[in-house]
Each structure stands twice: as structure tokens, then as C-alpha cells.
MITI-861414 format. One record per atom (N, C-alpha, C, O, CB): x, y, z; residue in three letters. Coordinates in steps of 0.02 Angstrom, whole numbers, padded with zeros to 5 digits, always signed. Atoms other than C-alpha are relative to their C-alpha. Glycine has a CB too. Layout:
MITI-861414
XYZALA...
***
This chain:
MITI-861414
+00041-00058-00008UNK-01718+03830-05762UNK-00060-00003-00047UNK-00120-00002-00030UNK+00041+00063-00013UNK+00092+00002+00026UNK-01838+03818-05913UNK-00036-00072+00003UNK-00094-00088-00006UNK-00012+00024-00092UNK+00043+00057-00036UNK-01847+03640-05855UNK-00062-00003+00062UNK-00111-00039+00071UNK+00049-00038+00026UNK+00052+00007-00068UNK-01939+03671-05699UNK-00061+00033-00022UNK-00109+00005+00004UNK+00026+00040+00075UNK+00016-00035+00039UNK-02036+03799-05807UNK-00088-00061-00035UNK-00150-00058-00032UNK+00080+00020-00050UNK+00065+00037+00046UNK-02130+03651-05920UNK-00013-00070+00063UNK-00059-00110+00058UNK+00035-00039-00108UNK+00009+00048-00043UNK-02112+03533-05768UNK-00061+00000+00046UNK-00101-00046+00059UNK+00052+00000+00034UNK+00055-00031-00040UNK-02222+03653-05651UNK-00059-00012-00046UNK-00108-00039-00020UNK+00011+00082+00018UNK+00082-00019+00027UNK-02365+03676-05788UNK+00003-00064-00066UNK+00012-00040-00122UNK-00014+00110-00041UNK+00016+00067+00037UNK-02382+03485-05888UNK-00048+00016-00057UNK-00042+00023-00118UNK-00036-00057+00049UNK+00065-00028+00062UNK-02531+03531-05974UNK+00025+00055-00062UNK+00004+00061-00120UNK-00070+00052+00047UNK-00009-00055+00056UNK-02457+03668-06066UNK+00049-00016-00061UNK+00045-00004-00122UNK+00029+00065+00034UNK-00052+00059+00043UNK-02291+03549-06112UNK-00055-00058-00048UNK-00042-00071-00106UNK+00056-00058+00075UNK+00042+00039+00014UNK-02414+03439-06158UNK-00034+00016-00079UNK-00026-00012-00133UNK-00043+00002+00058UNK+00023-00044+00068UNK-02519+03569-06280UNK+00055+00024-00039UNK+00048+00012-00099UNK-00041+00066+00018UNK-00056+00010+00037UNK-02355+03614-06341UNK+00021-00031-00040UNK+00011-00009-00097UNK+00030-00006+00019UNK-00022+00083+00011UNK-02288+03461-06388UNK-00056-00024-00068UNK-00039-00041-00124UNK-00020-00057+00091UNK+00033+00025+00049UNK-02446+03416-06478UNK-00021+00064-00060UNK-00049+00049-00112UNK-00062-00038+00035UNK+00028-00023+00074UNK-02475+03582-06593UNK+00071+00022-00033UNK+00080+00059-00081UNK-00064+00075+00002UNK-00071+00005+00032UNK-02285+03567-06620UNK+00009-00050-00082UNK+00032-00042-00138UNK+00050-00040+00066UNK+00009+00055+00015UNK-02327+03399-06673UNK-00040-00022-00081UNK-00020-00058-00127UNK-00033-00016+00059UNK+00041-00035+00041UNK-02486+03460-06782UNK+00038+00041-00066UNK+00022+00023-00123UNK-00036+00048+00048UNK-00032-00074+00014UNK-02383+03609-06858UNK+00057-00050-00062UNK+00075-00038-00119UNK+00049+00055+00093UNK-00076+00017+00049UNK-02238+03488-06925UNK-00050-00050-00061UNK-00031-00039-00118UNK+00087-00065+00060UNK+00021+00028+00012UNK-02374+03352-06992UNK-00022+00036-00057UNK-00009+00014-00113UNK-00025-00024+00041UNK+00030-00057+00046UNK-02461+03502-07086UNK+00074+00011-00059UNK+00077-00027-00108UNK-00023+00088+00059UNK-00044-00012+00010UNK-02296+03570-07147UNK+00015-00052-00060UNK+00000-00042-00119UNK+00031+00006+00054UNK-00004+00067+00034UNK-02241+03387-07212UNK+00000-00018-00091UNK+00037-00038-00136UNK-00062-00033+00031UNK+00046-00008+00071UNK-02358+03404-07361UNK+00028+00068-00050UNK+00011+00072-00109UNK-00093+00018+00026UNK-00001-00069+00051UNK-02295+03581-07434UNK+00064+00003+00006UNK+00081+00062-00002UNK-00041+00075+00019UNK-00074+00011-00010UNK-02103+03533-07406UNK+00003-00009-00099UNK-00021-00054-00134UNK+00028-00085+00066UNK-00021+00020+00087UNK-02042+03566-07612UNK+00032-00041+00025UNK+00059-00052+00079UNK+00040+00049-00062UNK-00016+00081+00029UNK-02006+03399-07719UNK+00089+00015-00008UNK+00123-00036-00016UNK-00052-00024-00099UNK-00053+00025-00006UNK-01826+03458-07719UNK+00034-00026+00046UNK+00086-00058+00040UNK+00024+00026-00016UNK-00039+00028-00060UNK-01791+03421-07546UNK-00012-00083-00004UNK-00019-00109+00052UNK-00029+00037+00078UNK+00006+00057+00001UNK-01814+03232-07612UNK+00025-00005-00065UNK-00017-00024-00106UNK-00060-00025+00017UNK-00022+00015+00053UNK-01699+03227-07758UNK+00000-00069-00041UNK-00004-00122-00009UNK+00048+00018+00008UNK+00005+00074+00024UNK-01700+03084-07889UNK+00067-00047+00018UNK+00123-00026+00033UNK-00010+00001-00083UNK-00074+00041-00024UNK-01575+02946-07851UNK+00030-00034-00063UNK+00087-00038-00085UNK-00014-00066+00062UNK-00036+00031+00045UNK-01583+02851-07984UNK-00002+00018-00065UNK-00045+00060-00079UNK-00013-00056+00002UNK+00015-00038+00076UNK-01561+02885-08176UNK-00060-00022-00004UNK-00088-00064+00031UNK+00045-00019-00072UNK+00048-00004+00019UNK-01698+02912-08267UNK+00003-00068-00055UNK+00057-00092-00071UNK-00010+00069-00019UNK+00008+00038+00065UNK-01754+02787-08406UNK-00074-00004-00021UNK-00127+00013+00006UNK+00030-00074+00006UNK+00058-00006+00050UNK-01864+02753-08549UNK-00019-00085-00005UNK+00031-00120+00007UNK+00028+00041-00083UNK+00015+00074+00017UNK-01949+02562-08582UNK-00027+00019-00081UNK-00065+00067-00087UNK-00068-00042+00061UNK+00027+00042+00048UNK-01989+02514-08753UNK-00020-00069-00021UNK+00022-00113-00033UNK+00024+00010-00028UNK+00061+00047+00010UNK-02130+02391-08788UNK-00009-00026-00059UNK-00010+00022-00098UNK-00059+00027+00013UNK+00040+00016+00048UNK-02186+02295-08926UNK-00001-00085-00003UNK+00046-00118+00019UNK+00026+00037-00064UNK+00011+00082-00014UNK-02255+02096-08943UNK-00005-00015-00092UNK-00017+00020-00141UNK-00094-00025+00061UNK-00007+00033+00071UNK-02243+01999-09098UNK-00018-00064-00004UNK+00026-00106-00011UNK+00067+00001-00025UNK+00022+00046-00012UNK-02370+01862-09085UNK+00023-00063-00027UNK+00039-00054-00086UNK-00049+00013-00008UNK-00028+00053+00026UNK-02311+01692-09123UNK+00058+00000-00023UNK+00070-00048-00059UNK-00030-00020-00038UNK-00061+00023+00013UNK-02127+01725-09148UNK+00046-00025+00057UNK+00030-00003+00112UNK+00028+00049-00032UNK-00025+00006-00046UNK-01992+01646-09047UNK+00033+00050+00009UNK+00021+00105-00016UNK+00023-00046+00004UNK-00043-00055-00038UNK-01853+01735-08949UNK+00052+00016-00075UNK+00055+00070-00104UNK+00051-00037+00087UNK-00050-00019+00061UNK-01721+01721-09100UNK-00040+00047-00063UNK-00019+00100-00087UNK+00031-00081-00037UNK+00058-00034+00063UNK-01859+01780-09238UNK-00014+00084+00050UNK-00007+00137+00019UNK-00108-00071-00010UNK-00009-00070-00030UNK-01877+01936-09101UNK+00052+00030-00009UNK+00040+00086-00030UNK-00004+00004+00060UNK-00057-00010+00009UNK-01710+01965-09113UNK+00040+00025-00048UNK+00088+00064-00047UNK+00014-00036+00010UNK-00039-00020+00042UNK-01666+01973-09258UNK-00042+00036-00025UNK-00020+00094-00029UNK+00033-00040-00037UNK+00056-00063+00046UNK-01844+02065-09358UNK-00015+00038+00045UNK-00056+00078+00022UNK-00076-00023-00036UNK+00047-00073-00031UNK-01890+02193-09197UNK+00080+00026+00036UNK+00116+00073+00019UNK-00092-00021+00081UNK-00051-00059-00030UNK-01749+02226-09073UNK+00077+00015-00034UNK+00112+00055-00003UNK+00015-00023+00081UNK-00045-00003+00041UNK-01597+02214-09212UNK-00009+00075-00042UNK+00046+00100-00054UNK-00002-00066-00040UNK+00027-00042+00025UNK-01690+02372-09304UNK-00004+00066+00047UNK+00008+00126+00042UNK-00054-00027-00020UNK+00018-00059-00071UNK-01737+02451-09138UNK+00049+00032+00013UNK+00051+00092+00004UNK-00018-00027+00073UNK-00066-00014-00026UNK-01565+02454-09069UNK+00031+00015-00037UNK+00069+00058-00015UNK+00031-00039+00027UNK-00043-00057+00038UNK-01479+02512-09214UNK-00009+00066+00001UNK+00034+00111+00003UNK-00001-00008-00063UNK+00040-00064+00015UNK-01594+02646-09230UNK+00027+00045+00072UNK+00050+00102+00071UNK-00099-00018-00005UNK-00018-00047-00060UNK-01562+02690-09028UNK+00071+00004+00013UNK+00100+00051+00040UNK-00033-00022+00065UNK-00084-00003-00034UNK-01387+02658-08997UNK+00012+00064+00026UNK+00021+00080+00085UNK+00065-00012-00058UNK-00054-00073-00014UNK-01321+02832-09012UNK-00060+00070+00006UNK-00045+00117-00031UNK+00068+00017-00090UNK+00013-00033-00030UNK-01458+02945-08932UNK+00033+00038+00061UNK+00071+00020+00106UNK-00036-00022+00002UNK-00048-00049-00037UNK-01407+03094-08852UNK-00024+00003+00091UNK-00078+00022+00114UNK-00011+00088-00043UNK+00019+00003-00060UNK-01384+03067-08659UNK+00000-00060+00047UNK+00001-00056+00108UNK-00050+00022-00004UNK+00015+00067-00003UNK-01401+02882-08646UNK+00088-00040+00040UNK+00145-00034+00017UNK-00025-00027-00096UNK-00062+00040-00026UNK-01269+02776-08533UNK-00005-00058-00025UNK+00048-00079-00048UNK+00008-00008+00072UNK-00008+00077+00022UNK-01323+02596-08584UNK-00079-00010-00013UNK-00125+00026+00009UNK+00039-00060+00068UNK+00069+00018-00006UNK-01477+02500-08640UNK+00009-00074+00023UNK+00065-00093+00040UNK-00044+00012-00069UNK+00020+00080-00017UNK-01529+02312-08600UNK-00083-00009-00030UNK-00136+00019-00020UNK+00004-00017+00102UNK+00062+00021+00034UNK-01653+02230-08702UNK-00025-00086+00033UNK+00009-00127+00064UNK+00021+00000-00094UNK+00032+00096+00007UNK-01757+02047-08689UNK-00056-00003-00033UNK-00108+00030-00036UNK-00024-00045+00076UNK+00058+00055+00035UNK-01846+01934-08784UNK-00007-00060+00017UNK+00035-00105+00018UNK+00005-00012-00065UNK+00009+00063-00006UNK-01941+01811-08742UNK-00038-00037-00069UNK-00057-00014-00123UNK-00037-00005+00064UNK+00047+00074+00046UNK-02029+01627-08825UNK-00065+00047-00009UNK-00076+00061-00068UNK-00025-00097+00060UNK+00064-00028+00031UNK-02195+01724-08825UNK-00019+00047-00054UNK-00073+00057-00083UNK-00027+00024+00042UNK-00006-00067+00074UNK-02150+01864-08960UNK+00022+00062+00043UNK+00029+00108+00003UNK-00095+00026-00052UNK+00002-00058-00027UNK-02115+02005-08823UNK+00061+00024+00004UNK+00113-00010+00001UNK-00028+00000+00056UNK-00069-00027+00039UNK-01990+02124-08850UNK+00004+00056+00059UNK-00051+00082+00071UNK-00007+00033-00097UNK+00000-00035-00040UNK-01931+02239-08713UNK+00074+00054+00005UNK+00126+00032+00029UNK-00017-00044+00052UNK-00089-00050+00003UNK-01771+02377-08724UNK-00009+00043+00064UNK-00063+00073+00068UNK+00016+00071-00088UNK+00006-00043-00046UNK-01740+02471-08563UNK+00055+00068-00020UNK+00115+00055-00024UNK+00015-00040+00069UNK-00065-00025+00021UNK-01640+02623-08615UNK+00004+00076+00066UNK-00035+00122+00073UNK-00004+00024-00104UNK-00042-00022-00053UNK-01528+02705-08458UNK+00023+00074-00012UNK+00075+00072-00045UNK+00059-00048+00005UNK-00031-00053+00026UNK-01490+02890-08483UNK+00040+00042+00083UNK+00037+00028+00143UNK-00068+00050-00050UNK-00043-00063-00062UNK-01382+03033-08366UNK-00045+00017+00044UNK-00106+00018+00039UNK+00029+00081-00028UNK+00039-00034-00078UNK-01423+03099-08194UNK-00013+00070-00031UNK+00033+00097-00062UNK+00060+00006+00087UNK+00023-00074+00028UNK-01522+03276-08246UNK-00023+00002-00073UNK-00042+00055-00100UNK+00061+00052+00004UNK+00030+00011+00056UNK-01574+03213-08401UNK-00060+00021-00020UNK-00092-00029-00004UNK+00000-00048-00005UNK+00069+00004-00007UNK-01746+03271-08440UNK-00044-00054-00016UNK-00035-00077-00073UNK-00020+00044-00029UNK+00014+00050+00033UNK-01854+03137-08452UNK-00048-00006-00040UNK-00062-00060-00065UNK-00001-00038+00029UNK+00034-00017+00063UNK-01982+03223-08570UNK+00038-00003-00060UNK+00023-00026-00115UNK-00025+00063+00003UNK-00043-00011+00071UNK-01851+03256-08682UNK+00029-00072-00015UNK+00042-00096-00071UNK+00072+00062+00009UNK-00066+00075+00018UNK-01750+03080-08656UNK-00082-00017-00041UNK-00079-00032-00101UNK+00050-00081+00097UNK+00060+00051+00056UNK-01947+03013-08726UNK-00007+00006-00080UNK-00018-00030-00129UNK-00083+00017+00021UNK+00005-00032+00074UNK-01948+03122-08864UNK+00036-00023-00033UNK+00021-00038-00091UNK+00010+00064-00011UNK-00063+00030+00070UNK-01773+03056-08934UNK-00014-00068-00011UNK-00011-00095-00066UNK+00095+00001+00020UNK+00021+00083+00023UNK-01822+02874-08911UNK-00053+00001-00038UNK-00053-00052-00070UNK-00019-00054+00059UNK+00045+00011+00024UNK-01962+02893-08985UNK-00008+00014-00078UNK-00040-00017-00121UNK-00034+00026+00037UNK-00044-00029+00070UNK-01890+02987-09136UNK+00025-00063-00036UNK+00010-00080-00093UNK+00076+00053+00021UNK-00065+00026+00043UNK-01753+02859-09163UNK-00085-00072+00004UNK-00069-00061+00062UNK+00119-00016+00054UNK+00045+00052-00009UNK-01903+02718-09152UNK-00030+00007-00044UNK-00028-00035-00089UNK-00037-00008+00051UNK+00026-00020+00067UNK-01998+02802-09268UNK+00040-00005-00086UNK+00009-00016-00138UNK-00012+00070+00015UNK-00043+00028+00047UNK-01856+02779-09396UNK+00017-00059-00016UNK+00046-00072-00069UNK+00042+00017+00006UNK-00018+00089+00004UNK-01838+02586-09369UNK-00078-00025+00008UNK-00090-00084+00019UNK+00061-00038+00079UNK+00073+00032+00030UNK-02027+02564-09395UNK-00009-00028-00077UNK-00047-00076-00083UNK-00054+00060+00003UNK+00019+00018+00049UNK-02027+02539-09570UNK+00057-00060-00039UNK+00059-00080-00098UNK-00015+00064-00032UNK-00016+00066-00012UNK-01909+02395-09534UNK-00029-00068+00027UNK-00008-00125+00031UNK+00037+00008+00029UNK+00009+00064-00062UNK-02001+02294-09430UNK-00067-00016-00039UNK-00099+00013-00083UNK-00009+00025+00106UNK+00054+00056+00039UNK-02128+02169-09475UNK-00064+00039-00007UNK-00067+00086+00032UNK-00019-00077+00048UNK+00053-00012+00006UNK-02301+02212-09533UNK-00050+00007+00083UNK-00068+00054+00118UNK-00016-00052-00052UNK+00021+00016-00081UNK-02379+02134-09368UNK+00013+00064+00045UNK-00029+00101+00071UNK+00051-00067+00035UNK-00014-00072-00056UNK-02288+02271-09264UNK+00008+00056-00026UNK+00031+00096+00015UNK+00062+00002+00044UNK+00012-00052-00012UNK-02305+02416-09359UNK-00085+00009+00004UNK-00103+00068+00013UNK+00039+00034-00046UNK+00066+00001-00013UNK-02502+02380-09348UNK-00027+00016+00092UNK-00062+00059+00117UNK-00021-00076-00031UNK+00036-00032-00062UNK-02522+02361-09162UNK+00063+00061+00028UNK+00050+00099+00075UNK-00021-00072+00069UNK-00032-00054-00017UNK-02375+02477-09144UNK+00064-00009+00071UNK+00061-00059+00107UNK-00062+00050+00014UNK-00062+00011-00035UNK-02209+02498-09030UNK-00012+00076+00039UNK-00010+00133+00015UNK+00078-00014-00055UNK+00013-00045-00034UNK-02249+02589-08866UNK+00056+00017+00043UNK+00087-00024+00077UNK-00054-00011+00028UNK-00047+00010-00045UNK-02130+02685-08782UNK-00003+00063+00064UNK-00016+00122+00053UNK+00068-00004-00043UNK+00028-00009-00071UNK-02145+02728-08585UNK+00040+00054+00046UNK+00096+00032+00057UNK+00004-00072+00037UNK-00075-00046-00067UNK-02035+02863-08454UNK-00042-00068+00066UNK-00099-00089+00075UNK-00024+00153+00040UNK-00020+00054-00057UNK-02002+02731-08304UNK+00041+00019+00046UNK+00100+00024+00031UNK+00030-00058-00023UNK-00047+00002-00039UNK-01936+02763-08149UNK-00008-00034+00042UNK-00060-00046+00072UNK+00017+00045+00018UNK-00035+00053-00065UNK-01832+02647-08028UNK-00004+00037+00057UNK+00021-00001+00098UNK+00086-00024-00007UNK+00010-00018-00074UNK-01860+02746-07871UNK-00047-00044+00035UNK-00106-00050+00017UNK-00024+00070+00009UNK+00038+00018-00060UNK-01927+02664-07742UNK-00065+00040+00036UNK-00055+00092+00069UNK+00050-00002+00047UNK+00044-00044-00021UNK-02100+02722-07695UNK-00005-00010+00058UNK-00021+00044+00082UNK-00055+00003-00027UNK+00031+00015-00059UNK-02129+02638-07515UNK+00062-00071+00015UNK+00090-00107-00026UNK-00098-00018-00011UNK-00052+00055-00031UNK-02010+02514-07412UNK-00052-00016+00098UNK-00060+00014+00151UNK+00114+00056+00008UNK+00033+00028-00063UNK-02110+02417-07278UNK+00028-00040+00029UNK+00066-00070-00009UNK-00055-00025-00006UNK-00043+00067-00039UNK-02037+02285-07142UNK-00060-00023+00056UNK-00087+00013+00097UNK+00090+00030+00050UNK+00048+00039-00057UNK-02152+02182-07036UNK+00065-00057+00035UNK+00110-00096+00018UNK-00085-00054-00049UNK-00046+00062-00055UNK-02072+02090-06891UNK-00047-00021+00051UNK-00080+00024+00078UNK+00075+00035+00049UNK+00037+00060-00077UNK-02163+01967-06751UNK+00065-00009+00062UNK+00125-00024+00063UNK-00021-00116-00039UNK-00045-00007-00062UNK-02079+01974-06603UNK+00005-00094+00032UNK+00055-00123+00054UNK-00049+00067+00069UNK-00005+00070-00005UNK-02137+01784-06573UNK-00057-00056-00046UNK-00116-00041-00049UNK-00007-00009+00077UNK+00063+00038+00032UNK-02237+01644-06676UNK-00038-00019+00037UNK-00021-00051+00087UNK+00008-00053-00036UNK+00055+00027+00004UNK-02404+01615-06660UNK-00025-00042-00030UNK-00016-00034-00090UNK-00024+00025-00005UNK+00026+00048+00060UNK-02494+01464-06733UNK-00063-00023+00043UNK-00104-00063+00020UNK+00060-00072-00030UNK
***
């Protein structure tokens, strides 16, 4: 019945259809950020390079200081650090789902500030930067060819 309805008059299914179409496109844009919750925890990066030392000399004068200092921040599930041969020094530190991640910066940055006046001259000059980072995924693309061309 309301089939025959949009069947009889096309044009109107038609205009329909497209300011339906319009309407949701518009919409799209003003949909609140909670209906896209975070997935993954939040985390913090800490930065700092230490020109000309190897990985062991990192190790033991920047992230040995660092990581004492962070261990036991409030909120934190795990960290993972690396150093490489070039002097670069990198700590990722992992905190709880709902965590804030203004606040998670603030405590790393705290406890960092306390293991500065450990660490070599070199790095408290250019300084130990530390970052909010998130692992979400911004964009997921797939290209497929149906057959090669050459």
C-alpha cells in the first residue's frame, strides 16, 4: 500500500531519498564525541636524547632515574621504555581506561621533574619532554584492484 504510493510518484521518492540523505550528512557533524568512546588507554610518551651516548650509558644515567622516579604514579598499568645507539631515550607510560589524560601529564611530569637533578648535565639543558599520546586509530583505508594492470 505505501509501496504503490512512492512507486506512482518517483520523483518525490527520489526528493525524499536525497534530503533524507542531506539531513543525515548534515547531522553527522553535530553527533557528540561520546557516541565514539575511547578504546584504548590513554598514555603519556617521555622524550629526551643524550647526544653521543650508547644504549647502555642511556640506561643506566637517563631512563634508570626516570623510571624510579615514575614507577608508582597514580593510575598507571605498565610502562615500556627504549634506548637506542644514538643517545635516545623513550618511556611510554600506560595508564587506566577513564583516566584523565591532563591529569595522567601532570603526574608524569611531576615525578620527572624529581629525577631531573639526576640526570646528566646534557639533558637537563635541552630538557626531558613529556607528551599525552593516543593509540586510537584515526583513519583505516583498503585499496583493492579487481585485476592487474601493467
Amino acid at each position: 500500500m505505501i509501496s504503490r504510493f512512492f512507486i506512482d510518484r518517483p520523483i518525490f521518492a527520489s526528493v525524499l531519498s536525497i534530503v533524507i540523505t542531506l539531513a543525515g550528512a548534515i547531522c553527522v557533524f553535530h553527533l557528540p564525541l561520546a557516541q565514539f568512546p575511547m578504546i584504548s588507554p590513554p598514555t603519556i610518551s617521555v622524550t629526551c636524547n643524550f647526544p653521543g651516548a650508547s644504549a647502555t650509558d642511556v640506561a643506566s644515567a637517563v631512563a634508570a632515574p626516570i623510571e624510579e622516579q615514575v614507577i608508582g604514579v597514580e593510575g598507571m598499568y605498565y610502562m615500556s621504555s627504549s634506548c637506542t645507539n644514538d643517545g635516545a631515550y623513550n618511556l611510554t607510560v600506560t595508564f587506566r581506561h577513564g583516566m584523565n589524560l591532563n591529569m595522567a601529564q601532570v603526574l608524569v611530569q611531576n615525578r620527572v621533574a624529581l629525577a631531573e637533578p639526576l640526570l646528566p648535565e646534557v639533558i637537563r639543558q635541552t630538557g626531558v619532554t613529556v607528551k599525552k599520546r593516543s593509540p586510537d586509530i584515526l583513519m583505516g583505508i583498503a585499496v583493492t584492484a579487481t585485476e592487474a594492470k601493467r
